[in-house]
C-alpha positions in Angstrom: 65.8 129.6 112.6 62.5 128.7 111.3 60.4 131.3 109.4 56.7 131.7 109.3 55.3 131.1 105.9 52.6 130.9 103.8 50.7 127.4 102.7 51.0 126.4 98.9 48.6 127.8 96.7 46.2 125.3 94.4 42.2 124.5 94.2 40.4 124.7 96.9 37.5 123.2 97.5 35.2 123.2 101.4 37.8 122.1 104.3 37.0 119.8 107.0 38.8 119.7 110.5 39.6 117.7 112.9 36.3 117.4 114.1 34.2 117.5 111.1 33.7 120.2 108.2 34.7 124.0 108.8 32.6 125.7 106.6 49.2 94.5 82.7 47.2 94.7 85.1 45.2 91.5 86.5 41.6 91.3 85.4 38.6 91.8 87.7 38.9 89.9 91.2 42.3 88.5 90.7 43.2 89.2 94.8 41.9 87.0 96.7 39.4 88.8 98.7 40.4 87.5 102.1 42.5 90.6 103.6 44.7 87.6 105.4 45.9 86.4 101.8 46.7 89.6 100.2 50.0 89.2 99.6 51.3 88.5 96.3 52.9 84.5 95.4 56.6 85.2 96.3 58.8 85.6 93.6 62.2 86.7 92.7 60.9 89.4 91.2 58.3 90.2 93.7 59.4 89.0 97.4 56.8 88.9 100.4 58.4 91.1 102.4 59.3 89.4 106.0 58.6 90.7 109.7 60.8 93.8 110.6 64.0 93.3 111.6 64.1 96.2 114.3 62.1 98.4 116.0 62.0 101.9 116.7 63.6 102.9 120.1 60.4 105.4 120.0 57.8 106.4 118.5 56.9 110.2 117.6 53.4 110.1 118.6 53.8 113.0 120.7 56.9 114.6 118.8 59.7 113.6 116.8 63.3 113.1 118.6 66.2 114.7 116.8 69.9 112.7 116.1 72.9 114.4 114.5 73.7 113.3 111.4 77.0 111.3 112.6 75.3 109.7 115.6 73.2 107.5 113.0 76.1 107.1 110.5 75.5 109.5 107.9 78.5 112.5 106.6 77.0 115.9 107.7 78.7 117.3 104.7 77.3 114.9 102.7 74.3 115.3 104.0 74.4 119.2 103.7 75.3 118.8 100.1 71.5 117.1 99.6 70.2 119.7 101.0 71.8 122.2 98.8 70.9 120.4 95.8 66.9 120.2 97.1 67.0 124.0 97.5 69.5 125.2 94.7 67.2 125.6 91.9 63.2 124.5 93.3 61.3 126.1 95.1 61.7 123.3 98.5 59.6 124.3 101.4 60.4 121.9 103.7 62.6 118.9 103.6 63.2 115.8 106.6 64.9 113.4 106.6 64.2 110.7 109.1 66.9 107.7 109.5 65.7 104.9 112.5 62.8 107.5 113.4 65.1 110.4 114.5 65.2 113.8 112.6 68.6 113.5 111.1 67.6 116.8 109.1 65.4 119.5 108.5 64.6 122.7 107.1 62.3 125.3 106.1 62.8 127.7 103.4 61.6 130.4 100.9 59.2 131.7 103.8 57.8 128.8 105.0 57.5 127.6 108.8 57.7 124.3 110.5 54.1 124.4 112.6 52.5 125.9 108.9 50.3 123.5 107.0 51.3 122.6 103.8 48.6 121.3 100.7 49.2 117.6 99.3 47.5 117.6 96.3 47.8 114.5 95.3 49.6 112.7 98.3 46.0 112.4 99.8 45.4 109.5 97.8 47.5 107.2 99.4 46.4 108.3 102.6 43.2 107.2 100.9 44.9 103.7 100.2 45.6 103.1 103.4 41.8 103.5 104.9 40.6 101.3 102.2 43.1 98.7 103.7 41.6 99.3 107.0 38.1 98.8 106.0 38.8 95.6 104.6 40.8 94.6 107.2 37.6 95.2 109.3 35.0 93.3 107.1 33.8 96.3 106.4 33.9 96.1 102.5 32.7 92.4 102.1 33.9 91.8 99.3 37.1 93.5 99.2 39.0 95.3 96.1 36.6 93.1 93.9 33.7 95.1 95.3 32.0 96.5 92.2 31.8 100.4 92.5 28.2 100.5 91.0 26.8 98.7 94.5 27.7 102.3 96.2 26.4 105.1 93.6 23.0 104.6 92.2 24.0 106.5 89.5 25.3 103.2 87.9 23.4 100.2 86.7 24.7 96.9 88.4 22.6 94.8 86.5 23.1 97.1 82.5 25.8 94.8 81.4 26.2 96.8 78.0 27.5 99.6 80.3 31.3 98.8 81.4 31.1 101.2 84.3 29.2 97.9 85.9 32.4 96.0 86.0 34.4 98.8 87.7 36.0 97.7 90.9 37.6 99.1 93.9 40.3 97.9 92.8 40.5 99.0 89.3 40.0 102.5 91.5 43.0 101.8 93.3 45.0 101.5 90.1 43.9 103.6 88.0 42.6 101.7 85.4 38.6 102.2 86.1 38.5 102.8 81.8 36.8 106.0 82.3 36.9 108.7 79.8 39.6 111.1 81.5 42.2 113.7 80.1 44.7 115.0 82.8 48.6 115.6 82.4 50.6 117.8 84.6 53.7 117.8 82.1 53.2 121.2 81.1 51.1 124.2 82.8 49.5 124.5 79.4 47.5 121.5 80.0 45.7 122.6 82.8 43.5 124.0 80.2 42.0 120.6 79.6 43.4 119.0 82.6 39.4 117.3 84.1 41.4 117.6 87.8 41.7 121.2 87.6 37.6 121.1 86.8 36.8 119.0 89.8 35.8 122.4 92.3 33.4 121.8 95.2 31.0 118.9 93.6 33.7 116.2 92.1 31.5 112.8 92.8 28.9 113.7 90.3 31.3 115.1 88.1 33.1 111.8 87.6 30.2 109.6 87.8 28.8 111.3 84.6 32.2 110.2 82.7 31.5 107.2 80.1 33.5 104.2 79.9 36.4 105.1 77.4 38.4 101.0 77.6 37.0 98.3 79.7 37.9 98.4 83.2 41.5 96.7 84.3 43.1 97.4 80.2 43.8 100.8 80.4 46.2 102.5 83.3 45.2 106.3 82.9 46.5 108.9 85.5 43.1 110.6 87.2 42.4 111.6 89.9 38.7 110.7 89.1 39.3 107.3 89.9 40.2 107.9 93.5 37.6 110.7 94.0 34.7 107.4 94.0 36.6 105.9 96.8 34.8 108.4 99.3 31.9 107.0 98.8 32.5 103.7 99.0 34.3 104.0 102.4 31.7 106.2 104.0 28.4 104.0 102.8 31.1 101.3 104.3 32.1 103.0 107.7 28.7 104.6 108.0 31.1 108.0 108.7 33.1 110.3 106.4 36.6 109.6 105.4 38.3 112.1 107.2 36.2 111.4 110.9 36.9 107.6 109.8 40.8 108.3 109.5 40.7 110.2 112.7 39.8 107.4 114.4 41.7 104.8 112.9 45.2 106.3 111.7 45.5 110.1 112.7 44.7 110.4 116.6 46.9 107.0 117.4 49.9 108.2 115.6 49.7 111.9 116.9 48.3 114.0 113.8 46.5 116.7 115.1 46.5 119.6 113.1 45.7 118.0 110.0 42.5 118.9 107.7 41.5 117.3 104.6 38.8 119.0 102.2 35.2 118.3 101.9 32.9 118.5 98.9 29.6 120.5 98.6 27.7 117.3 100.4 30.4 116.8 103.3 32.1 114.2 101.9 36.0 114.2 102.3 37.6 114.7 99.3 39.8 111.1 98.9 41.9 112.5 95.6 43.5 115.6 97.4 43.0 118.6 99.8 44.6 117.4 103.2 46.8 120.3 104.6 49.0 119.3 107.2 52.8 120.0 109.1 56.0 118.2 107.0 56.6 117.0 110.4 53.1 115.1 110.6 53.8 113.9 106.4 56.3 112.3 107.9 54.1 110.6 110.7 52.4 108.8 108.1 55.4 107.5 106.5 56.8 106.1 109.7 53.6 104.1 110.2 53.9 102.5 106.8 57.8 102.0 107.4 56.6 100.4 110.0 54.4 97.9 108.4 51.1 99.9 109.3 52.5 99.1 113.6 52.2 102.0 116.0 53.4 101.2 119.6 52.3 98.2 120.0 48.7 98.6 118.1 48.3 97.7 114.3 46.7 100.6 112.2 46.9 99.3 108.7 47.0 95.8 108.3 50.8 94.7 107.1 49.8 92.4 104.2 47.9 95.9 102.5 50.6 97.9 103.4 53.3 95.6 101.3 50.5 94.7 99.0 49.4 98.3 97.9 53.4 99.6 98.4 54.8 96.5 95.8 54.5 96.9 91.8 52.6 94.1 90.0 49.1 95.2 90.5 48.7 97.9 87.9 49.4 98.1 84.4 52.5 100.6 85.4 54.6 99.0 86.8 55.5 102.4 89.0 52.4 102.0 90.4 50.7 100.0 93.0 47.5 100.8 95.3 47.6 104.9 95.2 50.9 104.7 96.0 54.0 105.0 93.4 56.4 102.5 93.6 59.7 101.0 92.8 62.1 103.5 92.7 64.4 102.8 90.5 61.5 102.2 87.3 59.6 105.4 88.8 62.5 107.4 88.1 64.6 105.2 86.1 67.6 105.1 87.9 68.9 101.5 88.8 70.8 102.9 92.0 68.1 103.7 93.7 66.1 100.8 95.7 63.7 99.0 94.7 61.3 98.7 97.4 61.5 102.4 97.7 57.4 103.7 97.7 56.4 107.4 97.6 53.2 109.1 97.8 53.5 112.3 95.3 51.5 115.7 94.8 51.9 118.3 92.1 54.3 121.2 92.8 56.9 118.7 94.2 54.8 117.4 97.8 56.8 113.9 98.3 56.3 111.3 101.5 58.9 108.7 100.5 59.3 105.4 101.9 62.7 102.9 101.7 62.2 100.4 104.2 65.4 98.5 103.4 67.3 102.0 104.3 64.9 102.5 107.5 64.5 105.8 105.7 61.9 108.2 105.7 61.5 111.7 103.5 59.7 114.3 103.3 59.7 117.6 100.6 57.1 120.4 100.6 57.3 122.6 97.3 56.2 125.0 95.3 57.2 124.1 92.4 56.3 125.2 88.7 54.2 122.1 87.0 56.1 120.4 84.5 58.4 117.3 84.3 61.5 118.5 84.5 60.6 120.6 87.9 62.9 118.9 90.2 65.4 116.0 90.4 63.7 113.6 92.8 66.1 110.4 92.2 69.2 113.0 92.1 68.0 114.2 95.9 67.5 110.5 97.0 70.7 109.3 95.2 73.0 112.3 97.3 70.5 111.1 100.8 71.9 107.7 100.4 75.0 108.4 99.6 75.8 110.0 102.6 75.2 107.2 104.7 78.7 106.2 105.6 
């Protein structure tokens, strides 16, 4: 049984629907700019990753298909036993587990239902990731991740060299590591006090454009979700439409998303750092498609060099981290059993779409839970997943 629930509390700031508004890292221009060479040099350490080797019997666009746990090799008990351990001591909302694109598992809990739309917080970002990959893909954004942010917001100088916010790039946006001033840790709910994400409300852009350079760009990784909140403009002075009606287009109609929303600023712009509310079931939508290289039935939505590009480590100064996206499993939770091409997009509160394309393996958790580090076990949930894959 599945029982109706209610959505996660957070900020809220003006939603949009699905048809418009409701209400060490590299130094500057290291990537080639050519979206057909973004890739990486192969290395031991950093491998190209190769064509698929399968493909999905289906694909969920218009619903997700449903295996038992045994029929796609995995120990029911096992299997169980990760679920337990997801739901013993969090607060889990919702948990999938998707082996080969079949529901292998799924569940609903402490009140919450399967068709109820859940906040992402943070997730949105690499949602965000991937339209920046489509863009470029496109020739819409000329000049690529080296496109210098000041060239979209007049609020910046291009041409005031003594003024480092000229040398931010998209892709310094994409890693964090713009150099702007920024204080914001969710270790501890007594931060939110000073946490600059929790001041954001309905008018973020010209709150972070006001920021002063701190480091110059590309030496400093600092978690903000400032960094990501400029992407909006960039993508709708690029697509001539907002980020949401652009992702409608693009990613969300073709793979079947159609309940989603995503949040809005006071000037209609979507907010790119957080606010999309949509079902666990189409969370996990989106992880299929980058599972699946950014392919959809036979159409591809997000080029495959941005998808491996923005999914591998090596780009930021974390090495956790790549293009919105947090990656490598096993240093993101330092735990050596887990894989390392294992990618997740993460939100506050617990939100987790998680990626292991080596495992053909897709999850999804929905949470509530309280903000601090030590909220919930994310590499103990994954570690009992895999291990009950027989």
């Amino acid at each position: 049984m599945v029982p109706a629930g209610q959505m996660a509390s957070g900020p809220q700031v003006p939603q949009a629907g699905r048809m418009g508004p409701n209400m060490q890292a590299a130094p500057p221009g290291q990537m080639d700019l050519d979206p057909a060479q973004m890739l990486p040099d192969e290395d031991e350490d950093n491998p190209v990753m190769d064509e698929p080797e399968w493909e999905p019997e289906y694909w969920p666009t218009m619903g997700w298909e449903t295996r038992t746990p045994e029929e796609l090799d995995y120990d029911s008990a096992l299997l169980e036993e990760a679920v337990a351990f997801a739901t013993a001591t969090s607060t889990t909302q919702a948990l999938l587990v998707i082996q080969d694109g079949y529901i292998i598992s799924e569940g609903y809990f402490a009140g919450f239902g399967m068709d109820e739309r859940h906040e992402s917080f943070s997730m949105a970002k690499s949602f965000t990731s991937g339209l920046v990959g489509i863009a470029i893909g496109e020739g819409l954004i000329a000049d690529g991740v080296g496109s210098r942010i000041c060239e979209y917001y007049e609020e910046w100088n291009c041409d005031d060299a003594n003024d480092a916010r000229s040398r931010i790039t998209l892709e310094h946006l994409l890693t964090l590591t713009s150099g702007l001033e920024w204080t914001e840790d969710w270790s501890s709910a007594a931060n939110i006090i000073s946490n600059e994400a929790a001041r954001l409300g309905n008018n973020p852009t010209p709150y972070v454009l006001g920021k002063p350079s701190e480091h110059e760009p590309g030496t400093s990784f600092q978690y903000s979700t400032g960094d990501p909140a400029l992407i909006t403009g960039v993508l709708q002075t690029a697509t001539g439409k907002t980020a949401l009606a652009y992702a409608e287009e693009k990613v969300l109609d073709p793979i079947g998303i159609t309940t989603l929303t995503w949040n809005s600023d006071r000037d209609g712009r979507t907010t790119t750092f957080a606010g999309i509310q949509a079902t666990a079931r189409d969370y996990a939508r989106y992880g299929f498609l980058f599972l699946n290289r950014g392919r959809w039935d036979g159409q591809e939505l997000v080029p495959p060099d941005w998808v491996d590009v923005s999914t591998q480590p090596g780009k930021s100064l974390q090495p956790w981290y790549g293009y919105l996206w947090h990656v490598d499993l096993a240093v993101k939770f330092e735990d050596s059993e887990l894989p390392s091409d294992g990618y997740t997009a993460m939100g506050i509160q617990g939100q987790l779409i998680t990626v292991i394309p080596s495992e053909r393996l897709v999850v999804v958790r929905l949470a509530r839970d309280a903000i601090g580090t030590d909220a919930f076990d994310e590499a103990g949930l994954y570690t009992r997943i895999l291990a009950a894959k027989q």
